[in-house]
C-alpha beads as a LAMMPS data file, in Angstrom:
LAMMPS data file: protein, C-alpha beads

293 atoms
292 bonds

1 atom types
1 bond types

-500.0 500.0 xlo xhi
-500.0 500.0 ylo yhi
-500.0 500.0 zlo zhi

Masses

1 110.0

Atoms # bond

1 1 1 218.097 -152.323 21.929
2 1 1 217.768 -155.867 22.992
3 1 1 216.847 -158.357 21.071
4 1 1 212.747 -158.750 20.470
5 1 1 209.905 -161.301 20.199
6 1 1 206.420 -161.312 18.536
7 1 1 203.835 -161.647 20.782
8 1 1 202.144 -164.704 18.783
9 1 1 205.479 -166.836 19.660
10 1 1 205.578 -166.149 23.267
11 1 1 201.204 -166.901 23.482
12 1 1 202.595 -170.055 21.770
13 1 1 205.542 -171.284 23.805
14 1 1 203.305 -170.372 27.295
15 1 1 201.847 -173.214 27.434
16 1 1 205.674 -175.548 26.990
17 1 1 207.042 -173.446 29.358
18 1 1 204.339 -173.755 32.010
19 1 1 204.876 -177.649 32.062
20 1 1 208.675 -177.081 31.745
21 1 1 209.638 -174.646 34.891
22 1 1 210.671 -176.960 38.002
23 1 1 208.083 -176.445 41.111
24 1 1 210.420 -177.652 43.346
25 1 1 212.237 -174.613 43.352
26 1 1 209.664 -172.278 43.454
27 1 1 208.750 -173.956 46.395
28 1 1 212.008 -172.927 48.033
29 1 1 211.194 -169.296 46.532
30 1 1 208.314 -169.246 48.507
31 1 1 209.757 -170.723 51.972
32 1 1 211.784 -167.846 51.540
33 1 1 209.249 -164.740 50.794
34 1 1 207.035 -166.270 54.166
35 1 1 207.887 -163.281 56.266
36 1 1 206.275 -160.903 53.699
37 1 1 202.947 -160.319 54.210
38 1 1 202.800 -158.761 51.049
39 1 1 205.537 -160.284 48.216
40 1 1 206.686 -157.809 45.382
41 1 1 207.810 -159.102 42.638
42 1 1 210.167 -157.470 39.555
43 1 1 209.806 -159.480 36.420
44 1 1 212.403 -158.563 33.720
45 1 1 211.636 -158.873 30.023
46 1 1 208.091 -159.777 31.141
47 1 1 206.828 -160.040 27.632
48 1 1 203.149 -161.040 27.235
49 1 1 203.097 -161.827 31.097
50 1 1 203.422 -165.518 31.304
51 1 1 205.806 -165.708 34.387
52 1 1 203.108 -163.612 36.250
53 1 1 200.443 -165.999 35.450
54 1 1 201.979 -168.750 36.322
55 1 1 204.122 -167.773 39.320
56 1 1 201.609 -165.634 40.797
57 1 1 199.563 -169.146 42.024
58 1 1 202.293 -169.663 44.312
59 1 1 202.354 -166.828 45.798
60 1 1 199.316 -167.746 47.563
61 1 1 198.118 -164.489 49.189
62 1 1 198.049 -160.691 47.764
63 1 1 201.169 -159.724 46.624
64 1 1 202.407 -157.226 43.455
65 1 1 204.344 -157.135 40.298
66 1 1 206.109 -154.980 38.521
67 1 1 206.478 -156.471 34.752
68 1 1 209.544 -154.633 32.848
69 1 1 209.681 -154.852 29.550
70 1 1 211.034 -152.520 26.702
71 1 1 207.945 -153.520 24.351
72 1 1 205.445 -151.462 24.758
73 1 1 203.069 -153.180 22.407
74 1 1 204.048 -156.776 24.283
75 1 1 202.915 -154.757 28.105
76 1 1 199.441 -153.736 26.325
77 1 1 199.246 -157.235 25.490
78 1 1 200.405 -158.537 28.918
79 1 1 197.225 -156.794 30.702
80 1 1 195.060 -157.980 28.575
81 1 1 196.270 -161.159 28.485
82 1 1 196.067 -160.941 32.304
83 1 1 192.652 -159.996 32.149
84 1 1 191.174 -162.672 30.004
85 1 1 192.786 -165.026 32.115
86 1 1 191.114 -163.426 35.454
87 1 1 188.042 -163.315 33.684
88 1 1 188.298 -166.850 32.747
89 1 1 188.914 -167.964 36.455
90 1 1 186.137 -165.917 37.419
91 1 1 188.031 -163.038 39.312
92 1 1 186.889 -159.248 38.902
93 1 1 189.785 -157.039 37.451
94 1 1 189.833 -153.007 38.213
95 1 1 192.336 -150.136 37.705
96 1 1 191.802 -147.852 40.826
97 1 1 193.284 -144.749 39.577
98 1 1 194.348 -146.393 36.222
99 1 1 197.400 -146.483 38.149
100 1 1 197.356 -150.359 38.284
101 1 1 195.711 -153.433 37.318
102 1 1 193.987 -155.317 40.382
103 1 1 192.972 -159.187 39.831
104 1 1 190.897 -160.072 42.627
105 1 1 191.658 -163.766 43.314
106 1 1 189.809 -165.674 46.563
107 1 1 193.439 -165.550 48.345
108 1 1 194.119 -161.935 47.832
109 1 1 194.302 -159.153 45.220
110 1 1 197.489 -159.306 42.185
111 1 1 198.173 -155.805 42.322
112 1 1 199.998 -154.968 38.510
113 1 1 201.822 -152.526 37.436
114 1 1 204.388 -152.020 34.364
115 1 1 207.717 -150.035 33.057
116 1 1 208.953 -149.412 30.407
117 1 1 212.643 -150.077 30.117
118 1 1 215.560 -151.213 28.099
119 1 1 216.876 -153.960 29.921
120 1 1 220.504 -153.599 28.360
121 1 1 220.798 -150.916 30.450
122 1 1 219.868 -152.623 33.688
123 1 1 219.889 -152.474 36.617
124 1 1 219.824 -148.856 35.725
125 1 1 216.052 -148.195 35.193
126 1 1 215.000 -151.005 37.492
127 1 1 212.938 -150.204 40.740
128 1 1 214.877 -152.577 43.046
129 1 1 214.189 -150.563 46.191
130 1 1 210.283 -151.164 45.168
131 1 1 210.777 -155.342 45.527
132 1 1 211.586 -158.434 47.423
133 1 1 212.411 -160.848 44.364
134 1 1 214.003 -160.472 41.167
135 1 1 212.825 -163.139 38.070
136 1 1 212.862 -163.447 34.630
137 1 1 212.138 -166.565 32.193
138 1 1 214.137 -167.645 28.983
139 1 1 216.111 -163.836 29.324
140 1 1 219.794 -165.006 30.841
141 1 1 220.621 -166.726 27.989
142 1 1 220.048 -163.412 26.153
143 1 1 222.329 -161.479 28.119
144 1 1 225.736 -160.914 28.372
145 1 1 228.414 -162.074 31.118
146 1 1 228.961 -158.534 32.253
147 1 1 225.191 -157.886 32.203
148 1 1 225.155 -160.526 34.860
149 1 1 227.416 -159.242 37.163
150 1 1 226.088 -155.859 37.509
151 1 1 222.679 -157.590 38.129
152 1 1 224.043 -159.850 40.416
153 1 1 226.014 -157.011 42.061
154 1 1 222.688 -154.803 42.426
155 1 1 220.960 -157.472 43.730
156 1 1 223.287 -158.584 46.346
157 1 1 223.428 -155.065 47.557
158 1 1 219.913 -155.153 48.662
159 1 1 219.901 -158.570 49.360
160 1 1 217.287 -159.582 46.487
161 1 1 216.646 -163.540 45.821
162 1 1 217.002 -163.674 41.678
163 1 1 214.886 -166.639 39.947
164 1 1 216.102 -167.561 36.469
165 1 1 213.821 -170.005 34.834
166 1 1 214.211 -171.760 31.381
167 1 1 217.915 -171.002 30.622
168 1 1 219.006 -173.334 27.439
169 1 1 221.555 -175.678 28.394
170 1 1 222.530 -176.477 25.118
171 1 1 221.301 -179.714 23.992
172 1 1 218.161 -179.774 21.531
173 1 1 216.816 -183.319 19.997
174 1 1 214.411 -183.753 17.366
175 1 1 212.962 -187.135 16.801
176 1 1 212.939 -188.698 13.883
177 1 1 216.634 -188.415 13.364
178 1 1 217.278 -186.831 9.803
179 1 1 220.511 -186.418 7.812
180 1 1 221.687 -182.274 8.559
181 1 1 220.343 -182.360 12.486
182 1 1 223.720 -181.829 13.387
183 1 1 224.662 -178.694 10.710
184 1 1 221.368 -177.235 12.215
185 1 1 222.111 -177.986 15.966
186 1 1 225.779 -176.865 14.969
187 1 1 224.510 -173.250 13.302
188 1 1 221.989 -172.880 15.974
189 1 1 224.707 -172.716 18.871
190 1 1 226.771 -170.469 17.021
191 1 1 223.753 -167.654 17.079
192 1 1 222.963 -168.251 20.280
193 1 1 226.276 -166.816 21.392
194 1 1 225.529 -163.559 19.004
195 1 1 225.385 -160.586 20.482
196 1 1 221.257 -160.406 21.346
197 1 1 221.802 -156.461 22.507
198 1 1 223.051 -157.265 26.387
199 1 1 226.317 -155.012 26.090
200 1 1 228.541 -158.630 24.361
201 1 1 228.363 -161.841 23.494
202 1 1 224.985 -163.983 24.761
203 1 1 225.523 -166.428 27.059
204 1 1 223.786 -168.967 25.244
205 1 1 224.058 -172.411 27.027
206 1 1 226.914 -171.295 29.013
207 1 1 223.935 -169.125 31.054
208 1 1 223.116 -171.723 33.811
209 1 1 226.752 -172.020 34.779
210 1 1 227.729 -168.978 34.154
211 1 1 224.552 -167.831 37.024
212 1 1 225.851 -169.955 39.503
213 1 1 229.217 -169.006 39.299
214 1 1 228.629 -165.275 39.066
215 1 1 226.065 -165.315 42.311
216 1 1 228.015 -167.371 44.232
217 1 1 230.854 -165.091 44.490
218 1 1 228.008 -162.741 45.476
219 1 1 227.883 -165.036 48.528
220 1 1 224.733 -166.425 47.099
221 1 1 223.434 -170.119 47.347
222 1 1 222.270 -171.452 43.949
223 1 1 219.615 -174.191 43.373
224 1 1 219.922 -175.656 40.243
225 1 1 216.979 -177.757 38.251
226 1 1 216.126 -179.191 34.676
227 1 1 213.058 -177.814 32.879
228 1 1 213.301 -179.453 29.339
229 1 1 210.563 -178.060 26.826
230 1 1 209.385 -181.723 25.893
231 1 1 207.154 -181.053 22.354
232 1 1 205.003 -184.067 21.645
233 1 1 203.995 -185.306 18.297
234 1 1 200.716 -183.631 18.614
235 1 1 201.840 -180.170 19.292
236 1 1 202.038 -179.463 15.375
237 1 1 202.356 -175.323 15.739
238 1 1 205.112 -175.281 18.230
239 1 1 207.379 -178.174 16.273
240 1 1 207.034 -176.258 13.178
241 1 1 207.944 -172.996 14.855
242 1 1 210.783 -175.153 16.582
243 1 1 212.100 -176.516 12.972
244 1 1 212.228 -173.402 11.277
245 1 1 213.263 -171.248 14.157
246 1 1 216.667 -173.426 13.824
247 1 1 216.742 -173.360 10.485
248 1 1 216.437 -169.860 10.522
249 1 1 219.221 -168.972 12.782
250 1 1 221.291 -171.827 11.409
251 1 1 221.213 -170.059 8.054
252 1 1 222.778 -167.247 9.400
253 1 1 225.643 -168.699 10.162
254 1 1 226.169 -171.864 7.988
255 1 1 226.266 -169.515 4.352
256 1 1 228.396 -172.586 2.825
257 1 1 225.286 -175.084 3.569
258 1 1 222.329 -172.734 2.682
259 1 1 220.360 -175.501 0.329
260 1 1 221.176 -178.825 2.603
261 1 1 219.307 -176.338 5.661
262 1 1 216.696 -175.162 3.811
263 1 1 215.745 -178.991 2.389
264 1 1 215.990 -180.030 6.571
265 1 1 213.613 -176.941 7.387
266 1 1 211.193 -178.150 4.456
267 1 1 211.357 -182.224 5.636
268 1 1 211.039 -181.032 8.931
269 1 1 207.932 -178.424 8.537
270 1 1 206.362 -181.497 6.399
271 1 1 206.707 -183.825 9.918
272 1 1 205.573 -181.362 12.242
273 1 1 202.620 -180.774 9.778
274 1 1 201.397 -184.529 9.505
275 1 1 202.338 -185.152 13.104
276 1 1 205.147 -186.792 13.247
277 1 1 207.393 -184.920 14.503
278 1 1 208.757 -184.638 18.511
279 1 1 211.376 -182.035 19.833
280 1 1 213.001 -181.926 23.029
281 1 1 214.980 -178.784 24.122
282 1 1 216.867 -178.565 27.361
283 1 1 216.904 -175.604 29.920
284 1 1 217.884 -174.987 33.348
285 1 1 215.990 -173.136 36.277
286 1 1 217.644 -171.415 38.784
287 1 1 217.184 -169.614 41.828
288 1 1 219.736 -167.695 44.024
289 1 1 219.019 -166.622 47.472
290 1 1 221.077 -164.223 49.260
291 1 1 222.764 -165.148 52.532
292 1 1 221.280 -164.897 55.630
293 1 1 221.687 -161.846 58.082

Bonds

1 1 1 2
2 1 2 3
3 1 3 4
4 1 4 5
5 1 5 6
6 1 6 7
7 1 7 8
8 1 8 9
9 1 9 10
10 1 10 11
11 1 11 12
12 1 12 13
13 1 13 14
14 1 14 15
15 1 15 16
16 1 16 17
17 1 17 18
18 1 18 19
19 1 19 20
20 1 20 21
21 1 21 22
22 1 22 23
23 1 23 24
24 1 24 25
25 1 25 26
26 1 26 27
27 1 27 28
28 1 28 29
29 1 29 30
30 1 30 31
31 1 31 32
32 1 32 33
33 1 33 34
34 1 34 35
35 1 35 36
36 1 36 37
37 1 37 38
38 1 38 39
39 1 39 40
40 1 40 41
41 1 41 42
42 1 42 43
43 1 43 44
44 1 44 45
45 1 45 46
46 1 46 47
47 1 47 48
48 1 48 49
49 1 49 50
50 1 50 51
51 1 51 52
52 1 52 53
53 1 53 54
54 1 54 55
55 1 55 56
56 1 56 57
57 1 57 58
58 1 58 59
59 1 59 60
60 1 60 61
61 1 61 62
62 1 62 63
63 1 63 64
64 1 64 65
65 1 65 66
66 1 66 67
67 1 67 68
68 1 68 69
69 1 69 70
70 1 70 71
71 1 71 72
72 1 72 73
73 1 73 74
74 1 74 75
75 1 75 76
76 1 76 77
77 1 77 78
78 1 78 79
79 1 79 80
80 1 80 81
81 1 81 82
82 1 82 83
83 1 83 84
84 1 84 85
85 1 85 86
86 1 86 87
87 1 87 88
88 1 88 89
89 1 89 90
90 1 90 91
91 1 91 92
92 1 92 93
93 1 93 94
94 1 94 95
95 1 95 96
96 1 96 97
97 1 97 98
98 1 98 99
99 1 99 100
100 1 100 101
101 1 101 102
102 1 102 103
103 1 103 104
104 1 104 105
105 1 105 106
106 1 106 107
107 1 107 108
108 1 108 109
109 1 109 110
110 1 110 111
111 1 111 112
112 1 112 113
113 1 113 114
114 1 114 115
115 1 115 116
116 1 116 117
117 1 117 118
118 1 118 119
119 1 119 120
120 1 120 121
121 1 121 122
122 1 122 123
123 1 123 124
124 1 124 125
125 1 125 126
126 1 126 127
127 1 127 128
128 1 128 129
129 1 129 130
130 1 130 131
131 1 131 132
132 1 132 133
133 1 133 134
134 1 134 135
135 1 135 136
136 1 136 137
137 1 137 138
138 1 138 139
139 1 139 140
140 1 140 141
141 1 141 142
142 1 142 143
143 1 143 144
144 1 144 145
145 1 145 146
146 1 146 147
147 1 147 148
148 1 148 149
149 1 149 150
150 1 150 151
151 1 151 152
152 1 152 153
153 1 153 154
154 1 154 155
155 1 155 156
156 1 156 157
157 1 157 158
158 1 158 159
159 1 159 160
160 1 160 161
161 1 161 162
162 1 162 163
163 1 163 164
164 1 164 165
165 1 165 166
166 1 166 167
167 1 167 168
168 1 168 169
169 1 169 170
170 1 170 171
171 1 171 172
172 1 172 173
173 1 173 174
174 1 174 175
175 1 175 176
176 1 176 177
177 1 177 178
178 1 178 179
179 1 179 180
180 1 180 181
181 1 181 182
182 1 182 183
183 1 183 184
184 1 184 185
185 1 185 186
186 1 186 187
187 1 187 188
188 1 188 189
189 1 189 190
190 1 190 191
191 1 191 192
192 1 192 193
193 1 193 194
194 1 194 195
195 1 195 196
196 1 196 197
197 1 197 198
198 1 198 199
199 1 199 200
200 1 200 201
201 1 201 202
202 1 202 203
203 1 203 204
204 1 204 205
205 1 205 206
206 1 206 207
207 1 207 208
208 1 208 209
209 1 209 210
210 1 210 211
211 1 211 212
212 1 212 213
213 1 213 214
214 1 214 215
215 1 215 216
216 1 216 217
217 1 217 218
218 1 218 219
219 1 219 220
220 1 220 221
221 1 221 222
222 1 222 223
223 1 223 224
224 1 224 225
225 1 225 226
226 1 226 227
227 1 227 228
228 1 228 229
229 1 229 230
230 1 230 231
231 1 231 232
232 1 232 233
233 1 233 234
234 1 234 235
235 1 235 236
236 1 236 237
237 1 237 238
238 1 238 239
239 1 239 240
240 1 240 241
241 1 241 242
242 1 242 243
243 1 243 244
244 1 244 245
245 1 245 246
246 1 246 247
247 1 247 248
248 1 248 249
249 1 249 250
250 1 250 251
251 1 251 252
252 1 252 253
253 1 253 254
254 1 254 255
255 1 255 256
256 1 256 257
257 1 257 258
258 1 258 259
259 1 259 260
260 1 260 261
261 1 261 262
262 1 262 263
263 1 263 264
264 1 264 265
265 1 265 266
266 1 266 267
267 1 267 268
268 1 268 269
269 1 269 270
270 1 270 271
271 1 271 272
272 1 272 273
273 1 273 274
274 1 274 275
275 1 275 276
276 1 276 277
277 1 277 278
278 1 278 279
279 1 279 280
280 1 280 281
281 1 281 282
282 1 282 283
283 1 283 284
284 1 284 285
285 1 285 286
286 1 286 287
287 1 287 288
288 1 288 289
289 1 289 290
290 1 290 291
291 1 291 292
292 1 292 293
C-alpha cells in the first residue's frame, strides 16, 4: 500500500499549498480544455480534496471530478470538506441518486464523484476513458520512476494532458540558521528517496526532472514552474509540523546522530512556538500536454 497521510496534516498544509501552486500554468491547462463544454477531471491521491477546491475555480463552467484515493476515511472527509466549503460560498449541494455529489456554483454545477483505489497499482484501476485531464498535487515525488512511465504511457495513449503540482525540488531553508540544519536537511533527503509504496525507490527531488524527461519522450511538451511553500513567522502550526516532520524522518536515517536531532527538533518546536521561526520549502509544478493531432 502506498504510503498515507492524516487528514489533520493535509487540512493544515491546504492553505500553503493554495498560495504555492503557479496560476500561470493552470492558465495554459485551461486554454487547452476550451473545446470541452464539459471538463472531466481525474485527481489521483485526492486526499481531503484540496486540488478540487482550488482547481475547480478555474474551470469556470460545469465540469466533473473523479477524486481517487485509496483512503477511504480521507474521501468521507473530502465530501464533506467539499460541502462546508459550498455551503460557505453559498452554493446548494445534492446527491441525485447518491450517486454523486453536485455543488451548484453561479457558473455551473461540480459534479463529484470518488474511487477507491490503490494508486501503486495505477493506471490499472484508473477510469481514463471517463476523463480529459489527469492531476495530482505533492504525489510524484511519492512515486517511483517506473510508476511514471506506465502513467505517462497510459496517458499518452489517450492523449490525456497530466498536471503535477507541488513536486519537492529538493532545497528546504529554515530561518534562523541553527547548528544541525544540515544533518536534518541531509537525513531528510535520504527518506525522501525511500521506497513510499510506488513499486521502488521515490523520486524525491529528482520528480520534476524526472516528469519532464519521462513525458517528453511521450512526445509531450512540458511547462515547468516554481511553487515554493513560503511559511511565515506567524504560521506557528505549520512550522512546528515542518520542524518535527524533518526531524522525524531525519531520525530514521541518521541512527549515529539521534540526540544532536532530537535537541534541533526541540530548539526548533520552541521557535515555531514563540514565533520566530520561518521555513521555506521548494517545489515544482508541472503540466504536460500531449501533442497536437
Amino acid at each position: 500500500m502506498a504510503e498515507e497521510f492524516s487528514g489533520d496534516w493535509l487540512d493544515l498544509r491546504e492553505p500553503f499549498d493554495a498560495d504555492a501552486r503557479d496560476t500561470d500554468l493552470v492558465e495554459i491547462l485551461m486554454q487547452h480544455l476550451d473545446e470541452k463544454a464539459r471538463p472531466r477531471l481525474l485527481d489521483l491521491g485526492a486526499g481531503t480534496g484540496s486540488l478540487t477546491r482550488w482547481l475547480g475555480h478555474f474551470v469556470a463552467r460545469p465540469h466533473s471530478w473523479i477524486l481517487a484515493d485509496a483512503d477511504a476515511e480521507l474521501m468521507s472527509r473530502a465530501f464533506d470538506t467539499l460541502m462546508d466549503a459550498a455551503e460557505e460560498m453559498g452554493w446548494k449541494a445534492t446527491w441525485p441518486q447518491k450517486k454523486a455529489l453536485l455543488l451548484h456554483s453561479p457558473e455551473g454545477a461540480w459534479r463529484i464523484e470518488g474511487i477507491l483505489t490503490n494508486l501503486a497499482d495505477a493506471p490499472e484501476g484508473l477510469p481514463l476513458d471517463r476523463v480529459d485531464v489527469v492531476t495530482c498535487s505533492a504525489l510524484c515525488d511519492l512515486v517511483s520512476e517506473a510508476w511514471l512511465v506506465r502513467m505517462a504511457a497510459a496517458l499518452a495513449r489517450r492523449r490525456l494532458p497530466f498536471y503535477a503540482a507541488l513536486n519537492v525540488s529538493g532545497r528546504e531553508r529554515f530561518s534562523p540558521p541553527l547548528a544541525g540544519d544540515a544533518l536534518v536537511a541531509r537525513g531528510f533527503l535520504r527518506d525522501q528517496r525511500r521506497d513510499k509504496g510506488f513499486g521502488g525507490i521515490a523520486l524525491g527531488p529528482d520528480a520534476p526532472a524526472v516528469i519532464a524527461r519521462v513525458f517528453a519522450a511521450q512526445g509531450y511538451e512540458v511547462r515547468r514552474a516554481p511553487s515554493p511553500w513560503i511559511v511565515p513567522r506567524q504560521a506557528r502550526d505549520m512550522a512546528h509540523e515542518l520542524a518535527l516532520g524533518h526531524a522525524e524522518a531525519a531520525l530514521r536515517h541518521e541512527k549515529r546522530s539521534t540526540a544532536q536531532i532530537r535537541d534541533w527538533a526541540d530548539i526548533r518546536a520552541a521557535q515555531a512556538d514563540d514565533g520566530r521561526l520561518a521555513v521555506r520549502i521548494e517545489h515544482q509544478d508541472l503540466l504536460c500536454l500531449p501533442p497536437a493531432g
